[in-house]
C-alpha positions in Angstrom: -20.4 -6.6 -5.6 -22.3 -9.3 -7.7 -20.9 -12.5 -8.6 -21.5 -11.4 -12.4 -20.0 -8.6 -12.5 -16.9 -10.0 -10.3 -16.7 -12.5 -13.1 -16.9 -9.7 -16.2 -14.3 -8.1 -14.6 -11.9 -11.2 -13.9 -12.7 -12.2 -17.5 -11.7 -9.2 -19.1 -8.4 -8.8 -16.6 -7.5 -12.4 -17.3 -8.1 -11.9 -21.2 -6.2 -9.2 -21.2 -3.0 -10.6 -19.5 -3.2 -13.7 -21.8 -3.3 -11.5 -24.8 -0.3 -9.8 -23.6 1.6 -12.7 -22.5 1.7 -11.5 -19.1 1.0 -13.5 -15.3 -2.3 -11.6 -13.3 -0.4 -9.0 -11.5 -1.9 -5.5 -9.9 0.0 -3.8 -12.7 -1.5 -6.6 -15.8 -5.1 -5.2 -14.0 -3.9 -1.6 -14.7 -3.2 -1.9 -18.3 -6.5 -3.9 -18.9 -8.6 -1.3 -17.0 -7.9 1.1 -19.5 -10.0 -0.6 -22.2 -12.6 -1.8 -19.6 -13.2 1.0 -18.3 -12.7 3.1 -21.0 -10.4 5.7 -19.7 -6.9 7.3 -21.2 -4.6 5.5 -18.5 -4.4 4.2 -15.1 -2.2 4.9 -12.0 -1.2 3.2 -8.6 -0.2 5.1 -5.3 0.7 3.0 -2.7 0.9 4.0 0.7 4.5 3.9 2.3 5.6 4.5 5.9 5.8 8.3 6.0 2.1 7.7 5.0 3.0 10.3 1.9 2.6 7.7 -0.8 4.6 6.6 -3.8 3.8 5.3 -7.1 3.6 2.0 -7.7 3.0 1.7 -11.5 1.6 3.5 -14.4 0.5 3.1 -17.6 1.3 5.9 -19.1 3.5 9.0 -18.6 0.9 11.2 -18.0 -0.5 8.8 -14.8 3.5 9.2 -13.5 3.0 13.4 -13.9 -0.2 13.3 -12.1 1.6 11.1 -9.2 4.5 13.3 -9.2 2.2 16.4 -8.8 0.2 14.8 -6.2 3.6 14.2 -4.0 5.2 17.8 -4.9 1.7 19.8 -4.0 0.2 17.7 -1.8 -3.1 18.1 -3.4 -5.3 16.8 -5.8 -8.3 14.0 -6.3 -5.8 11.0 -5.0 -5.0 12.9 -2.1 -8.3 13.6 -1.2 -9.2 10.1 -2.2 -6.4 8.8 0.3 -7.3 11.0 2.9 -11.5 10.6 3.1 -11.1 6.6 1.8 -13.9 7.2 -0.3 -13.6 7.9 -4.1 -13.3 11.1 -6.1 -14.6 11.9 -9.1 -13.8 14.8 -11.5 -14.9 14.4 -14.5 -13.9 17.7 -16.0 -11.0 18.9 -14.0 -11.0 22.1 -15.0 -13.8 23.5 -14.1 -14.2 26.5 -11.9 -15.0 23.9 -8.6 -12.5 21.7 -9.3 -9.9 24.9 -9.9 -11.2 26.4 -6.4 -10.1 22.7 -4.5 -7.2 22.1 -6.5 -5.8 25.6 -7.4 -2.0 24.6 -8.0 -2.6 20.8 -9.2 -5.2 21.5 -11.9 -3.4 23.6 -13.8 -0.3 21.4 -13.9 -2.2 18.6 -14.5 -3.9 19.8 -17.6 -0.4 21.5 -18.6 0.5 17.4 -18.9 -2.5 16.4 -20.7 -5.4 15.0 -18.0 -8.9 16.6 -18.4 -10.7 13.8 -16.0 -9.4 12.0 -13.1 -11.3 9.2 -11.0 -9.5 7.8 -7.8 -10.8 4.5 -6.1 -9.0 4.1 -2.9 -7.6 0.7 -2.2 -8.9 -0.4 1.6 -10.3 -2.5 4.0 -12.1 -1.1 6.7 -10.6 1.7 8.4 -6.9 0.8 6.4 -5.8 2.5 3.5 -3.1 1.5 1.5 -3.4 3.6 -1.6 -5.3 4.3 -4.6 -6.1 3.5 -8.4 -5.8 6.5 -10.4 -7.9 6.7 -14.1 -7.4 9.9 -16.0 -8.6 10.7 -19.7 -7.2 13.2 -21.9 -10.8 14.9 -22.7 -13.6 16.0 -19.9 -16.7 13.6 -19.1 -18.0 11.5 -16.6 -17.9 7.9 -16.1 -21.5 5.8 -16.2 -22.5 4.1 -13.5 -21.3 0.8 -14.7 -18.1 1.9 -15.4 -17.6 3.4 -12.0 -18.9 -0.4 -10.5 -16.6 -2.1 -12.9 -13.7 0.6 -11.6 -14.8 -0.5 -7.8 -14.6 -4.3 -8.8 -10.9 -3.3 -10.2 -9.7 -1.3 -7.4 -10.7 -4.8 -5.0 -9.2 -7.0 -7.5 -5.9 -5.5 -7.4 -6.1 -4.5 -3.4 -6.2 -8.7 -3.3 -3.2 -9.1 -5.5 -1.1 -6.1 -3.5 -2.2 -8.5 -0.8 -1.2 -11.6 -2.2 2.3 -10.5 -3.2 2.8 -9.2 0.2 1.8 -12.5 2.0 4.0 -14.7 -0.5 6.7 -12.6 -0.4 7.0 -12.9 3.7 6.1 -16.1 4.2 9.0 -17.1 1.6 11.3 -14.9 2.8 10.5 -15.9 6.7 12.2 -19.2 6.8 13.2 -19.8 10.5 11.0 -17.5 13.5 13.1 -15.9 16.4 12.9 -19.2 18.3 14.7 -21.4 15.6 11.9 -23.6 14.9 10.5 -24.0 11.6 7.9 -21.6 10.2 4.5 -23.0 10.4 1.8 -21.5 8.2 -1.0 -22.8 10.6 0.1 -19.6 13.1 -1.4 -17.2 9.9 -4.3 -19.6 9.8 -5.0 -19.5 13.8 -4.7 -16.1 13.7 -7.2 -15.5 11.0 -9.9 -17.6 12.8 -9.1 -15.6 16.1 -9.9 -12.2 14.4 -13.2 -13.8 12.7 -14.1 -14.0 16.3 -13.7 -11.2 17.3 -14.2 -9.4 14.8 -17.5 -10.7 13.9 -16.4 -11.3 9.9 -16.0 -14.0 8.1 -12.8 -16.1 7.7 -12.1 -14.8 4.5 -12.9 -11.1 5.4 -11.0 -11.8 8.6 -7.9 -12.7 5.9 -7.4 -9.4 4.0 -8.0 -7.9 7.2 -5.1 -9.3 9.0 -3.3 -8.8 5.4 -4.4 -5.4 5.3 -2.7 -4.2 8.6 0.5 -5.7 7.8 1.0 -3.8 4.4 -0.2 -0.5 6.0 2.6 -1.0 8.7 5.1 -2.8 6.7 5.0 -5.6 8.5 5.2 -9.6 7.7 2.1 -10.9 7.7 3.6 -13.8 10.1 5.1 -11.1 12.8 1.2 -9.9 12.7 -0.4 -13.1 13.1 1.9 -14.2 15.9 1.3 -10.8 18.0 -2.3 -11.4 17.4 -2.3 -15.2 18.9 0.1 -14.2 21.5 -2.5 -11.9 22.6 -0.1 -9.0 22.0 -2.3 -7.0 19.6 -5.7 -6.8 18.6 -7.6 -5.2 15.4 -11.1 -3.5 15.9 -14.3 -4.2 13.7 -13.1 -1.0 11.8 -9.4 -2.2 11.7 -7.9 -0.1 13.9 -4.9 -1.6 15.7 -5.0 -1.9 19.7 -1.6 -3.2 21.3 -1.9 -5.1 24.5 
């Protein structure tokens, strides 16, 4: 993505959130997608452990009906979108194609209101751990800048699932198995180890070590120590292999 429009984006989320009264937050980035992207409302499916899915936050009832439907008929644009990790766009979800692929969910979900649905998943590399969901009330495409901006989103708040997750363990985890205090540098080794390996940058290396614990609900300290024990490694593509 390009430092500009990372910065429009980021703007416009952190504008909103002040306006609001409101810390950054995944869901604060929901609410102000609406208006930046210009869509009806905005959804969040997170992956759980029976890898079926459950809604994080909406912003609007008719987000939580389209999440419902997606977990009662297992079909739809997020669960494609979760499934293939690339997005899916249907801008007018009932036409006859979009009827054919999602017989059961398009007419429910227009029953509720939704015309349009976009889904970016939420990923890094080969790990999926969910999906933004935009719907609109009336049929049409997005632009191309919209969809970008809607890409830009979906990173922003896969860093702040990411975030809270890390924070969360690393408070919670106050003494390790061995009764000595919790040192933050064994996150920190771990993260230049898989930079090696993986061939990414430290950074990149970070969500990626991030990434696996959230998919397999896991502290991101009980990760990092089974990677510098040697215990488990992550592929270029994210992919766990135990050891």
């Amino acid at each position: 993505m390009s430092g500009e429009r990372l910065a429009k984006v980021l703007a416009h989320l952190a504008g909103e959130a002040a306006a609001r009264g409101v810390a950054t937050s995944c869901e604060a980035a929901c609410e102000a997608c609406v208006s930046l992207i210009g869509v009806t409302g905005a959804q969040l499916t997170l992956m759980n452990g029976t890898g079926r899915g459950e809604s994080r936050y909406a912003t609007n009832d008719i987000g939580a009906q389209l999440e419902n439907l997606r977990f009662t008929l297992g079909e739809g644009p997020c669960e494609d979108s979760i499934r293939s990790g690339t997005p899916v766009l249907a801008g007018d979800l009932d036409s006859w194609d979009n009827d054919q692929r999602w017989p059961l969910y398009v007419r429910a979900a227009v029953a509720v209101g939704a015309r349009a649905v976009f889904v970016f998943p939420l990923r890094s590399g080969a790990i999926r751990i969910g999906a933004l969901v935009l719907h609109r009330t009336s049929p049409g495409p997005l632009t191309q800048e919209q969809i970008l901006d809607a890409h830009v989103v979906a990173d922003v708040i896969m860093s702040l699932l990411l975030d809270e997750l890390t924070i969360a363990h690393l408070d919670a985890e106050v003494l390790p198995p061995d009764g000595m205090p919790l040192s933050r540098a064994e996150v920190h080794q771990a993260t230049g180890m898989l930079s090696v390996q993986m061939g990414v940058s430290l950074d990149e290396a970070l969500v990626r070590l991030r990434a696996h614990a959230f998919a397999h609900d896991q502290p991101v300290v009980d990760v990092a120590r089974d990677i510098v024990g040697r215990r488990l490694r992550l592929r270029p593509e994210s992919r766990s292999d135990p050891r």
